[in-house]
Backbone as CSV, one residue per row, in Angstrom:
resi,resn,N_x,N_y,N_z,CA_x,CA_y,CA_z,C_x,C_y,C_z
1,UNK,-33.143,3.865,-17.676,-34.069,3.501,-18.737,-34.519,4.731,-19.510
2,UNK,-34.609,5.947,-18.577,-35.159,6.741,-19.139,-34.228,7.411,-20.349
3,UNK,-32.680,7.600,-20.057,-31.955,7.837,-20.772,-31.277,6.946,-21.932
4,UNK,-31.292,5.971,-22.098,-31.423,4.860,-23.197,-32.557,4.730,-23.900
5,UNK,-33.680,5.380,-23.610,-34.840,5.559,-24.545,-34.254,6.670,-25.265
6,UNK,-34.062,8.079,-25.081,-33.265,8.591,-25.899,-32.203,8.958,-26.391
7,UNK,-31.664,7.631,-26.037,-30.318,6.991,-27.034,-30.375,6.175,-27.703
8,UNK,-31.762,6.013,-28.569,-32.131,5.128,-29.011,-32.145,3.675,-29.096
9,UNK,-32.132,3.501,-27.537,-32.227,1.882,-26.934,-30.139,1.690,-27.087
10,UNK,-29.570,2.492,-26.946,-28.747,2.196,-26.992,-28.252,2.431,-24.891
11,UNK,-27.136,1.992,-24.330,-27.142,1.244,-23.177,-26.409,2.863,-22.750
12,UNK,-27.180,2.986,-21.496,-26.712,4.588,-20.785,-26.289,3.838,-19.135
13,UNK,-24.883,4.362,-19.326,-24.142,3.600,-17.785,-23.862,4.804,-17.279
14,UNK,-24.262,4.520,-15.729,-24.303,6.025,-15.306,-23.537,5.524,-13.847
15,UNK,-22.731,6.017,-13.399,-21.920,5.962,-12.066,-21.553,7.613,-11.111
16,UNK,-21.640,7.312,-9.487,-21.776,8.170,-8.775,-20.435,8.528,-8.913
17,UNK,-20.257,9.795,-8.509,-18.685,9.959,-8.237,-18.675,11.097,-7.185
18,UNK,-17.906,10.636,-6.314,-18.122,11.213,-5.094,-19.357,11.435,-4.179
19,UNK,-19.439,12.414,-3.412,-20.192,12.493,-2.688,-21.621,13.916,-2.494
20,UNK,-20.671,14.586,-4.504,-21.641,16.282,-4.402,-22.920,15.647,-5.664
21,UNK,-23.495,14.220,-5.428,-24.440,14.223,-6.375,-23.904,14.159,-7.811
22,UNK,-22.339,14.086,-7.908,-22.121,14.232,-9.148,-21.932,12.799,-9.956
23,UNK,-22.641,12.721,-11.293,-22.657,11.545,-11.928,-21.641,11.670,-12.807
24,UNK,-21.154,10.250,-13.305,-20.593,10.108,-14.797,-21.576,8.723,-15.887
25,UNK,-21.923,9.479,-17.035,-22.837,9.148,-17.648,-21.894,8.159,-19.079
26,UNK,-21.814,6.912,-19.625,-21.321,6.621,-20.517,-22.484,5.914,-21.482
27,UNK,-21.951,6.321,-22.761,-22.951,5.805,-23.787,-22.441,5.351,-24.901
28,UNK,-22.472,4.457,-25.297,-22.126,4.209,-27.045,-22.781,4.985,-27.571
29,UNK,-24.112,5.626,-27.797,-24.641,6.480,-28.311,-23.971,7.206,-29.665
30,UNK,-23.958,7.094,-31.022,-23.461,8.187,-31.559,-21.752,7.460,-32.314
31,UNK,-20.971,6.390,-31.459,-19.911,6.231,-30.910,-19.058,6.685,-32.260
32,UNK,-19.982,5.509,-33.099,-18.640,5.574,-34.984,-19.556,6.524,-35.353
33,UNK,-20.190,7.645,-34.923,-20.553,8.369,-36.215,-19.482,9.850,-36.226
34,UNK,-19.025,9.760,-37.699,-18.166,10.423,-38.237,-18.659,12.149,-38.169
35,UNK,-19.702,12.571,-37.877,-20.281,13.825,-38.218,-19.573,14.642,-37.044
36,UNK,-19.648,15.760,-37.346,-18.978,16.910,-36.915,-20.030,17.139,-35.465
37,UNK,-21.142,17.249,-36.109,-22.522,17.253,-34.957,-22.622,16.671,-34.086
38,UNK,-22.081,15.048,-34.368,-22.337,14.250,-32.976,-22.556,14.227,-32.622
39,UNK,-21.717,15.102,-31.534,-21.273,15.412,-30.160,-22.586,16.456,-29.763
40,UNK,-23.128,17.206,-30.374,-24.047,17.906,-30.077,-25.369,17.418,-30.542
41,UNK,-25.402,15.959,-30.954,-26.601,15.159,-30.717,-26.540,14.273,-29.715
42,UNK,-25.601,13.924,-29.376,-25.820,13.138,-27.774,-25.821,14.323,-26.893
43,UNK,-25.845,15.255,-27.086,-26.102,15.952,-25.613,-27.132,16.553,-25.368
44,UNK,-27.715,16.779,-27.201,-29.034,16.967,-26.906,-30.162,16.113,-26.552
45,UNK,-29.730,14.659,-26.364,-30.784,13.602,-26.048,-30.476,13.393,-24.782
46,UNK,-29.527,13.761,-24.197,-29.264,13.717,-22.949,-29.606,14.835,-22.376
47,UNK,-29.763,15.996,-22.647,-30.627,16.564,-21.958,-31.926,16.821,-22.116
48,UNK,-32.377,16.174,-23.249,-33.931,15.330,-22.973,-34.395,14.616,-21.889
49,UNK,-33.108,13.828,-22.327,-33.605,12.796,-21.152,-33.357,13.206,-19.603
50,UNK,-32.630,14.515,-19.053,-31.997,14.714,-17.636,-33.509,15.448,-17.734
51,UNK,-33.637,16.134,-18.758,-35.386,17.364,-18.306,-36.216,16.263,-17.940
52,UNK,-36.643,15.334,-18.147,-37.466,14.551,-18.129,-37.650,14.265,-16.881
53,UNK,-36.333,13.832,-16.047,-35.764,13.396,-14.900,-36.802,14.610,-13.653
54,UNK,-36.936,15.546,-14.047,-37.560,16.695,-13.081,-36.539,17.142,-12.422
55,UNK,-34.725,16.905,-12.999,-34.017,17.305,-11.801,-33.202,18.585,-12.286
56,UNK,-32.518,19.800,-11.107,-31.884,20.469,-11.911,-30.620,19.967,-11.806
57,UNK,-29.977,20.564,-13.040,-28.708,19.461,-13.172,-27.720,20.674,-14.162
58,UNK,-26.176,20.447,-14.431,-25.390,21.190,-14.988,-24.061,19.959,-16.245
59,UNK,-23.691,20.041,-17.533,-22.963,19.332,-17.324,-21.668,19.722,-17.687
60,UNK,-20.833,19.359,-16.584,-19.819,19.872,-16.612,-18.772,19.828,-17.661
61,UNK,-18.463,18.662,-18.393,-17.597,17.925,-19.476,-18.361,17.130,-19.780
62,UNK,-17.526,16.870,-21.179,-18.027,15.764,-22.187,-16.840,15.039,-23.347
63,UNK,-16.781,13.999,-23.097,-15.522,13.751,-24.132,-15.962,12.202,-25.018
64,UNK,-15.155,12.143,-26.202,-16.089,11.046,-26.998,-14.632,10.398,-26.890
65,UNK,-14.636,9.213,-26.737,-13.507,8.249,-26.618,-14.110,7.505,-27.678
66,UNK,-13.344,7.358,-28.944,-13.680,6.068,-30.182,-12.956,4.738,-30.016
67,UNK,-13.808,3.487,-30.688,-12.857,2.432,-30.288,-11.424,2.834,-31.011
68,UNK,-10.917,3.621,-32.342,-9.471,3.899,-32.471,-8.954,4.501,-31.472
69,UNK,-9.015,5.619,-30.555,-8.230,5.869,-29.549,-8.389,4.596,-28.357
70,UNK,-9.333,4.576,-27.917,-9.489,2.715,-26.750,-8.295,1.868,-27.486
71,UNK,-8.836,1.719,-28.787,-7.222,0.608,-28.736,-5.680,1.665,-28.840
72,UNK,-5.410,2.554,-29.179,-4.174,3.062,-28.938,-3.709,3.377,-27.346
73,UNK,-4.847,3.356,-26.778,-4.776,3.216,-25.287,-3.925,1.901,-25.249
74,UNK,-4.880,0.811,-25.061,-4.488,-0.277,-24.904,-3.150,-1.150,-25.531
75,UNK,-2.704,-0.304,-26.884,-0.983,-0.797,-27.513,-0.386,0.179,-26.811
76,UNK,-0.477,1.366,-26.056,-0.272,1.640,-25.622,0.612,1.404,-24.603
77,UNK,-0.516,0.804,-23.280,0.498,0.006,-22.260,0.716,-1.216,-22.429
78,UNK,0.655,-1.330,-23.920,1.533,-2.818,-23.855,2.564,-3.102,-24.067
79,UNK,2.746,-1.593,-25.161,3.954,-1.075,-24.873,5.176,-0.707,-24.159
80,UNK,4.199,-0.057,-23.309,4.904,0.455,-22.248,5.638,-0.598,-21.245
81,UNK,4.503,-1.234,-21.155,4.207,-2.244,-19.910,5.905,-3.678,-20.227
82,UNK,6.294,-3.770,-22.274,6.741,-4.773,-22.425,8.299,-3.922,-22.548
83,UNK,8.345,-2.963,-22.821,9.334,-1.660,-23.036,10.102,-2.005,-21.689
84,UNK,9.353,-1.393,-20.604,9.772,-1.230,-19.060,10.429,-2.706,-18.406
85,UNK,9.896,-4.024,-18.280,10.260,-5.185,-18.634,11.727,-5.490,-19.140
86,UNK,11.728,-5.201,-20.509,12.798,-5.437,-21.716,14.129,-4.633,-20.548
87,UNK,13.651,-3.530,-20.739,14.849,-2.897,-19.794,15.449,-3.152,-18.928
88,UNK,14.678,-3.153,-17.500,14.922,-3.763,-16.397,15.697,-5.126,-16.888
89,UNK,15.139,-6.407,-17.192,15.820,-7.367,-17.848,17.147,-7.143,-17.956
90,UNK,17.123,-6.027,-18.809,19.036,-5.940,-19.363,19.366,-5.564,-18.067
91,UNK,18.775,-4.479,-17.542,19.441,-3.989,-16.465,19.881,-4.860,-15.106
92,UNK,19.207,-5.959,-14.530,18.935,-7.046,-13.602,20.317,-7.712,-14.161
93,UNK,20.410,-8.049,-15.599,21.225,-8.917,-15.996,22.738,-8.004,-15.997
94,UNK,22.710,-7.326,-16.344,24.156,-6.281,-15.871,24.579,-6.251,-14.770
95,UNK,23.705,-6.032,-13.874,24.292,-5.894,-12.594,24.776,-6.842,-11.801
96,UNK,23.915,-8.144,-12.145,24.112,-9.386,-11.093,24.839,-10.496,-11.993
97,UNK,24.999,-9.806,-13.259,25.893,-11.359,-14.195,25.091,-12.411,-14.014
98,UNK,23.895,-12.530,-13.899,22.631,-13.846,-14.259,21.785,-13.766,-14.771
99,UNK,21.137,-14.504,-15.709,19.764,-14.339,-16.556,19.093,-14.576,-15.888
100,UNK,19.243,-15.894,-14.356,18.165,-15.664,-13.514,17.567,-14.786,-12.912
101,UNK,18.430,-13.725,-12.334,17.803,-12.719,-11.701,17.007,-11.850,-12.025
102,UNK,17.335,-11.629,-13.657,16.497,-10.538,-14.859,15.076,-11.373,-15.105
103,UNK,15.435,-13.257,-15.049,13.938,-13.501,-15.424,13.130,-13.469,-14.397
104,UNK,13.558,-13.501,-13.065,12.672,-13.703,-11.237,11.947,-12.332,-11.712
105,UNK,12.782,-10.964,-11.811,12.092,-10.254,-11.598,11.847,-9.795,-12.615
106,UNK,11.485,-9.707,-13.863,10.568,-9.433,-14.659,8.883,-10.619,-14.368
107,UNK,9.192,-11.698,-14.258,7.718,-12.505,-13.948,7.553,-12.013,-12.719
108,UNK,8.293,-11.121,-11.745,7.727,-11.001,-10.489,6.913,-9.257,-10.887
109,UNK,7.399,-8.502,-12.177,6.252,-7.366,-12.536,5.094,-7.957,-13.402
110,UNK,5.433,-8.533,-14.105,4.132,-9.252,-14.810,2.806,-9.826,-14.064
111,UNK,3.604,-10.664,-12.706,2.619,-10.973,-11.892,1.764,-9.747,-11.409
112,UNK,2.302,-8.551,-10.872,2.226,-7.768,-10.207,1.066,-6.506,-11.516
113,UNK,1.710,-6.667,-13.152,0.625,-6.008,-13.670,-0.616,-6.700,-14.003
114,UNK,-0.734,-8.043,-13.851,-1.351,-9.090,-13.764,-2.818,-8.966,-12.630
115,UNK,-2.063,-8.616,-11.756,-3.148,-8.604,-10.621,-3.668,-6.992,-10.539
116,UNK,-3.241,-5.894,-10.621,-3.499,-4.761,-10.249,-4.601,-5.269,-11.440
117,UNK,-4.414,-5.117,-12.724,-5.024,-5.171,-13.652,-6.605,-5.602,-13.601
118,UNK,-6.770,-7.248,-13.161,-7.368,-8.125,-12.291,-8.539,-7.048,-11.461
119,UNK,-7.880,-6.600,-10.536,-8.347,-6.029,-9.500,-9.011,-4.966,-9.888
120,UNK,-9.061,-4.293,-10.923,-9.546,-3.205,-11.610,-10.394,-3.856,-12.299
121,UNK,-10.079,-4.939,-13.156,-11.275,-5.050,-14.113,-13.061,-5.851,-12.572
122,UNK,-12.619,-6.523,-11.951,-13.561,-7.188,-11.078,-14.037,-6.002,-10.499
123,UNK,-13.392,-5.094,-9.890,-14.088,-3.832,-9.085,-14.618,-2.730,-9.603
124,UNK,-14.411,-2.772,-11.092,-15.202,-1.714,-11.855,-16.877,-1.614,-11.589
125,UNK,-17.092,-0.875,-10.974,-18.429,-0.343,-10.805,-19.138,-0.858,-10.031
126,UNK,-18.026,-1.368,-9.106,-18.355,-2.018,-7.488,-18.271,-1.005,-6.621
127,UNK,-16.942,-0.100,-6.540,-16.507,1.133,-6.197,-17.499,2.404,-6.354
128,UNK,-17.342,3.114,-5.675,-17.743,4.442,-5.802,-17.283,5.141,-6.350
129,UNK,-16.458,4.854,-7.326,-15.399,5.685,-7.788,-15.012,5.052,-9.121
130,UNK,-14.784,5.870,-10.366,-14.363,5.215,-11.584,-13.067,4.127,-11.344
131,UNK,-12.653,3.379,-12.197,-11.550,2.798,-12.603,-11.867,2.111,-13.541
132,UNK,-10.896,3.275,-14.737,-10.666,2.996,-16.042,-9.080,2.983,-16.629
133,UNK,-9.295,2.190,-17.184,-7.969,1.969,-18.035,-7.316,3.020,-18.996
134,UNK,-7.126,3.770,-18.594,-6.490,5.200,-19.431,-4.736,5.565,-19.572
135,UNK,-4.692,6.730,-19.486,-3.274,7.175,-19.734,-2.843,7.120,-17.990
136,UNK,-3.709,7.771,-16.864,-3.645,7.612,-15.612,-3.659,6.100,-15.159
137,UNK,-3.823,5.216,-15.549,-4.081,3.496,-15.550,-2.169,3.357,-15.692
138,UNK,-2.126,3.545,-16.973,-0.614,2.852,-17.103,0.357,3.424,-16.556
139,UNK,0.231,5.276,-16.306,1.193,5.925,-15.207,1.244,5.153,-13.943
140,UNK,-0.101,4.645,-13.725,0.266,3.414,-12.188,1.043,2.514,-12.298
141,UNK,0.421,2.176,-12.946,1.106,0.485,-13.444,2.512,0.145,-13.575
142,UNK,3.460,1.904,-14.344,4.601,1.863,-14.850,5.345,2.090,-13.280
143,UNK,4.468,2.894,-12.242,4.626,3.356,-10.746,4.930,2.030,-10.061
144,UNK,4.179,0.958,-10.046,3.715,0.064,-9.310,4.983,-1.159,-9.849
145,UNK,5.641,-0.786,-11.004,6.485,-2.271,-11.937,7.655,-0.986,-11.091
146,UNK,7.768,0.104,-10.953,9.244,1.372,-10.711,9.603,0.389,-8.971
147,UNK,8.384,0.264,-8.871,8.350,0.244,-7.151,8.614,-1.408,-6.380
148,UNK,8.198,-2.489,-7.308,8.674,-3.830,-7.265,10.011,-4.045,-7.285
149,UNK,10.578,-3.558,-8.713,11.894,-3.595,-8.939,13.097,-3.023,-7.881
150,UNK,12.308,-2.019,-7.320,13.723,-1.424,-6.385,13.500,-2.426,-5.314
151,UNK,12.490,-2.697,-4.488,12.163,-3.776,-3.793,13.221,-5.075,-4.020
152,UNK,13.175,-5.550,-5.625,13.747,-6.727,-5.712,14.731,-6.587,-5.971
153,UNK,15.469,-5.521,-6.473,16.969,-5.461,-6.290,17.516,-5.582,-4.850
154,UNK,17.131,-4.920,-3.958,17.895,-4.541,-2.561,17.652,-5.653,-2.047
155,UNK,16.726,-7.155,-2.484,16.526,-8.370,-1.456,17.757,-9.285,-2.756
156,UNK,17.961,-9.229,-3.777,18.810,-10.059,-4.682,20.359,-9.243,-4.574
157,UNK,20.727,-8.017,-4.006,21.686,-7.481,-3.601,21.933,-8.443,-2.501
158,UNK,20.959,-8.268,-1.339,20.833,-8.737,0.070,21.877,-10.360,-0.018
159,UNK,20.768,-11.026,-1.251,21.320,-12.417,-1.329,22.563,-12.698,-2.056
160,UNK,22.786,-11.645,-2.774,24.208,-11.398,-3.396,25.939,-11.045,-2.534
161,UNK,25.197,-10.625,-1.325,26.132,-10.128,-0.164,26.079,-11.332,0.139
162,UNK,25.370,-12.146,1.006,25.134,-13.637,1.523,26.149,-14.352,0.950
163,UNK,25.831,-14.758,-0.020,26.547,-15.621,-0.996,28.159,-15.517,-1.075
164,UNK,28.229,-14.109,-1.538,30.245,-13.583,-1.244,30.440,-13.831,0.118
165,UNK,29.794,-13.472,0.824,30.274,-13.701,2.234,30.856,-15.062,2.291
166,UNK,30.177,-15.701,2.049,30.237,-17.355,2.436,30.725,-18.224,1.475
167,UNK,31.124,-17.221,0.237,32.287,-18.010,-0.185,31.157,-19.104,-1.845
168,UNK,30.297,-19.154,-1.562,29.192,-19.724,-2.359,28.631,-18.755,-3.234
169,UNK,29.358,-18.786,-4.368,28.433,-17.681,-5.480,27.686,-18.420,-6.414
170,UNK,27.654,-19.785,-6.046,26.623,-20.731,-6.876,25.240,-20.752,-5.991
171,UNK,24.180,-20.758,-6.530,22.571,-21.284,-5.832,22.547,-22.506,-5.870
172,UNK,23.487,-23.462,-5.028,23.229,-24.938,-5.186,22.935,-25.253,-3.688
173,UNK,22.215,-26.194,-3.261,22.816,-26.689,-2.139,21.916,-26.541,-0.329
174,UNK,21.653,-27.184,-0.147,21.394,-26.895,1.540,21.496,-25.545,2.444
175,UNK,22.557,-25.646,1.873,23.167,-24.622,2.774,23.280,-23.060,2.092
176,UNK,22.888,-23.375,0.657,22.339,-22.097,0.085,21.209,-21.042,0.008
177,UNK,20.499,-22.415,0.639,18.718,-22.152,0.810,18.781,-21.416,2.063
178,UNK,19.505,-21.699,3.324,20.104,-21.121,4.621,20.368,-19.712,4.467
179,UNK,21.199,-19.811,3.503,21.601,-18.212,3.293,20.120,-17.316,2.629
180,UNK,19.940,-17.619,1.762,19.202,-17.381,0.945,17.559,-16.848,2.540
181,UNK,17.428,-17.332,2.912,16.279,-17.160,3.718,16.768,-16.239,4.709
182,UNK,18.142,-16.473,5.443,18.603,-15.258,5.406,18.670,-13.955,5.421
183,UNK,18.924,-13.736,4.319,19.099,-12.766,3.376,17.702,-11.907,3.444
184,UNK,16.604,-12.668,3.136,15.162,-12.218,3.155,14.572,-12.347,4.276
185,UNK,14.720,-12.745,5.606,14.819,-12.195,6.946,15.323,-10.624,6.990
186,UNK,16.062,-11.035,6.289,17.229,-9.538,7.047,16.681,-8.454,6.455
187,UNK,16.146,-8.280,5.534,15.400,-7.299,4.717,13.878,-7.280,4.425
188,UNK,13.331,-7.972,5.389,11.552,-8.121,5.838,11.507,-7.354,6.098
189,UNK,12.137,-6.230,7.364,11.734,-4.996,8.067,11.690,-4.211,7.329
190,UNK,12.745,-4.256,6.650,12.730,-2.820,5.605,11.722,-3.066,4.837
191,UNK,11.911,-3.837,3.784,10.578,-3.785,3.200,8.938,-3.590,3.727
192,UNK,8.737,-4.259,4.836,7.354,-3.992,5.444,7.366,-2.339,5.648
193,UNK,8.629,-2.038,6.899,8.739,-0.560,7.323,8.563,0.575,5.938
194,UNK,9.268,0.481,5.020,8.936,0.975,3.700,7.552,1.189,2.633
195,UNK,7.275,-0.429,2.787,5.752,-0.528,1.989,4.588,0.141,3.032
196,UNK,5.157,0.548,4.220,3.655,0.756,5.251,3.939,2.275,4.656
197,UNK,5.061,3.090,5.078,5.311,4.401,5.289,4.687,4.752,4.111
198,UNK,4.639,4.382,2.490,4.250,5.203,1.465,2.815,4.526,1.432
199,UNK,1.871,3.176,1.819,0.812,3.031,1.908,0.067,3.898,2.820
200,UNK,0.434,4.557,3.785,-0.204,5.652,4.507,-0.272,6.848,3.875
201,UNK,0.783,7.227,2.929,1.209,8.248,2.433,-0.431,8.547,0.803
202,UNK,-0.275,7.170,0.602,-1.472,6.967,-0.284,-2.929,7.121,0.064
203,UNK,-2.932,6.475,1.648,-4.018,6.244,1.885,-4.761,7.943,1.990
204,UNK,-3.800,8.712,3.061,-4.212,10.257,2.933,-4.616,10.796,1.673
205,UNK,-3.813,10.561,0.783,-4.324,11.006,-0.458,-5.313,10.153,-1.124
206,UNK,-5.623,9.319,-1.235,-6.927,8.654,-1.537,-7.943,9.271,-1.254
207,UNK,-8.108,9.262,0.075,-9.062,10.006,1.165,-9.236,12.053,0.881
208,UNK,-8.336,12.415,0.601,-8.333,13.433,0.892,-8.239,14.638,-0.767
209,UNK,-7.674,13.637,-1.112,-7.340,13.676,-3.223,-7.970,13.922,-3.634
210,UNK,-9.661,13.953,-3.949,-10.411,13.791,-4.617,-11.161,13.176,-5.295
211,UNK,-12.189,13.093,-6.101,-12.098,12.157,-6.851,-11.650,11.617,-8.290
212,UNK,-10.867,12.796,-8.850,-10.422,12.888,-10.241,-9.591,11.886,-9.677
213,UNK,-8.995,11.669,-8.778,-7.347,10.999,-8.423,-7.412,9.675,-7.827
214,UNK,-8.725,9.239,-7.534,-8.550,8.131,-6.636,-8.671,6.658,-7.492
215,UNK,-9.217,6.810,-8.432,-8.418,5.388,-9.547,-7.198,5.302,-9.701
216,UNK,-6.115,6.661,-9.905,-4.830,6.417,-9.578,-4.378,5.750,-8.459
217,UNK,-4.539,6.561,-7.660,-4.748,6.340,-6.463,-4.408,4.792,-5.570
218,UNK,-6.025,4.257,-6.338,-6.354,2.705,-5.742,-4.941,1.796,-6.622
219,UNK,-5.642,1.987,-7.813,-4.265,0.941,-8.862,-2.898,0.974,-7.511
220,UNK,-2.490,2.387,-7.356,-1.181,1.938,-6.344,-1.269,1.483,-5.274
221,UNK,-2.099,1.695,-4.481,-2.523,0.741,-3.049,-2.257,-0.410,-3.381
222,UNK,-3.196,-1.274,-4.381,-3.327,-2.806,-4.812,-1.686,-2.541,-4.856
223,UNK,-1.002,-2.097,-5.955,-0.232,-2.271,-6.584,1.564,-2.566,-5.906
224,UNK,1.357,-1.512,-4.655,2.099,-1.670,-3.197,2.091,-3.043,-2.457
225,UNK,1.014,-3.190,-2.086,0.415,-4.509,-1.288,1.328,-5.939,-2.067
226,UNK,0.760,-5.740,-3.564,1.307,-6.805,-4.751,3.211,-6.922,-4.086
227,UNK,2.773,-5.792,-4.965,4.629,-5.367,-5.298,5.600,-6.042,-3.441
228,UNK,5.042,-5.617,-2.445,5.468,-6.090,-1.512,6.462,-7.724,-1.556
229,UNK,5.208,-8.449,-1.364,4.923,-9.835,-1.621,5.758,-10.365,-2.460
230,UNK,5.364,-9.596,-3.687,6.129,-10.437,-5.039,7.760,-10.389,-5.439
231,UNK,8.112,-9.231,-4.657,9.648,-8.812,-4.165,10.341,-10.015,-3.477
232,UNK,9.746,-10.797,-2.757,10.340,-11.416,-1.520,9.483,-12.549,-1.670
233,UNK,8.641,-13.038,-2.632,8.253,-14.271,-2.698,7.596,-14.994,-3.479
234,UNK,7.874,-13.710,-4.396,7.398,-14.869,-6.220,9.007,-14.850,-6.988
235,UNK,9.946,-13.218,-6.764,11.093,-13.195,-7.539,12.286,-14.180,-7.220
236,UNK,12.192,-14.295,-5.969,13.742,-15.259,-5.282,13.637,-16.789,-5.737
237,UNK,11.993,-16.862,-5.567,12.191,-18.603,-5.533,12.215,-18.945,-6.788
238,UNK,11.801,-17.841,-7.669,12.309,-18.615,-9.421,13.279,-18.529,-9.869
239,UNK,14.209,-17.061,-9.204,15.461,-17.474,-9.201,16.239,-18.949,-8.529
240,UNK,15.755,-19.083,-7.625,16.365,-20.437,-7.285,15.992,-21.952,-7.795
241,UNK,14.675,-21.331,-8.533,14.187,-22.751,-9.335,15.038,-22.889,-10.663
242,UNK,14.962,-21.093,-11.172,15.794,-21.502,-12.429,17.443,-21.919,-12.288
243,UNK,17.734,-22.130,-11.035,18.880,-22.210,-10.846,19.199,-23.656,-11.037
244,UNK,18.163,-24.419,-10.230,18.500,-26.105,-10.079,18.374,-26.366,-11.356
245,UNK,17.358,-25.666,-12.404,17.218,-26.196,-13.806,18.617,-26.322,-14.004
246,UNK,19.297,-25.305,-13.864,20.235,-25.064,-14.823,21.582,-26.026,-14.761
247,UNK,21.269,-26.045,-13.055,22.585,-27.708,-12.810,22.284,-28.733,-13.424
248,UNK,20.993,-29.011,-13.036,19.915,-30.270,-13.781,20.597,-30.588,-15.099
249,UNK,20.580,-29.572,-15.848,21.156,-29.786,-17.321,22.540,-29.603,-17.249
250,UNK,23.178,-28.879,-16.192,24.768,-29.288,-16.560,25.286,-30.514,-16.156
């Protein structure tokens, strides 16, 4: 309150970060004004308002984020986010000669930026710790879609071996679903054994990282956990749904 009085009733969000007393202070304060000064009028009301406080205090940085950079953020990874997608797509579809497989696993990253996303916006300022949507936000995100995909290749390889084996390179059938489950048996271990080894690998660094790093950080935890799951049980079965479509209509 005390610091939104001299921000002229404008809204002062203030969050802990870490554990040395150190805050992060956000303000619209100032936000569209074009002046060169600005920046050295919000800091002088802010340290009005910290003297006031009776506390001693230092500040370390200061940076003005405008809504034009926030939204180039945000076309940003949508960019990115629809770029990375597009690719994979072609790439899924090259390798395996099916549009199903390119569409399983592209909706199986969407799901996956879907929820990290999710999970960030609900836990913002639940945490002890920032999580913001930045340039470090979509380096996860692009981490977390890198890390699904290899996942879902090596289980649609898996089911791709199945299939030659047995003589069945169509997804029709009883006895396809057999294979098919299979296939994703046979490559549970790895995947679990895999997703644990680099979730530990995270967790140390979470813990031990800092706190500049641990919004990165978290995004990949969630983003691991997701990516797991959605490898082996959102990508296969739409491949096999889009499959019956596709007899359906032949």
């Amino acid at each position: 309150k005390t610091l939104s009085t001299n921000f002229e009733g404008e809204e002062a969000l203030v969050k802990t970060i870490g554990t040395d007393n150190s805050l992060k202070i956000t303000t619209p304060y100032h936000i569209t004004d074009q002046d060169p000064n600005a920046d050295k009028v919000v800091e002088t009301a802010l340290r009005k308002g910290l003297d006031g406080l009776g506390a001693k205090y230092t500040i370390e940085s200061s940076q003005k984020v405008t809504p034009t950079i926030a939204s180039d953020i945000i076309y940003s990874a949508y960019g990115a986010v629809l770029f990375s997608c597009i690719v994979m797509f072609i790439y899924i579809l090259v390798r395996f000669k099916k549009w199903q497989y390119g569409l399983g696993a592209v909706i199986a990253l969407f799901h996956d930026v879907l929820l990290v996303l999710s999970f960030y916006t609900i836990l913002d300022g639940v945490l002890p710790f920032p999580l913001e949507i930045g340039q470090d936000f979509i380096a996860a995100i692009l981490t977390v879609m890198g890390y699904t995909m290899t996942e879902t290749v090596i289980v649609f390889d898996r089911i791709r071996e199945r299939l030659a084996e047995s003589g069945k390179d169509d997804m029709y059938g009883e006895e396809r679903n057999k294979l098919i489950n299979f296939a994703l048996n046979s490559t549970l271990s790895r995947t679990i054994l895999t997703s644990l080894s680099v979730f530990f690998v995270l967790i140390v660094i979470f813990i031990f990282g800092g706190d500049s790093i641990r919004g990165f950080i978290f995004a990949l935890l969630i983003g691991r956990i997701i990516g797991t799951y959605s490898s082996l049980c959102i990508s296969t079965p739409i491949v096999i749904d889009l499959s019956k479509n596709e007899k359906a209509v032949k």
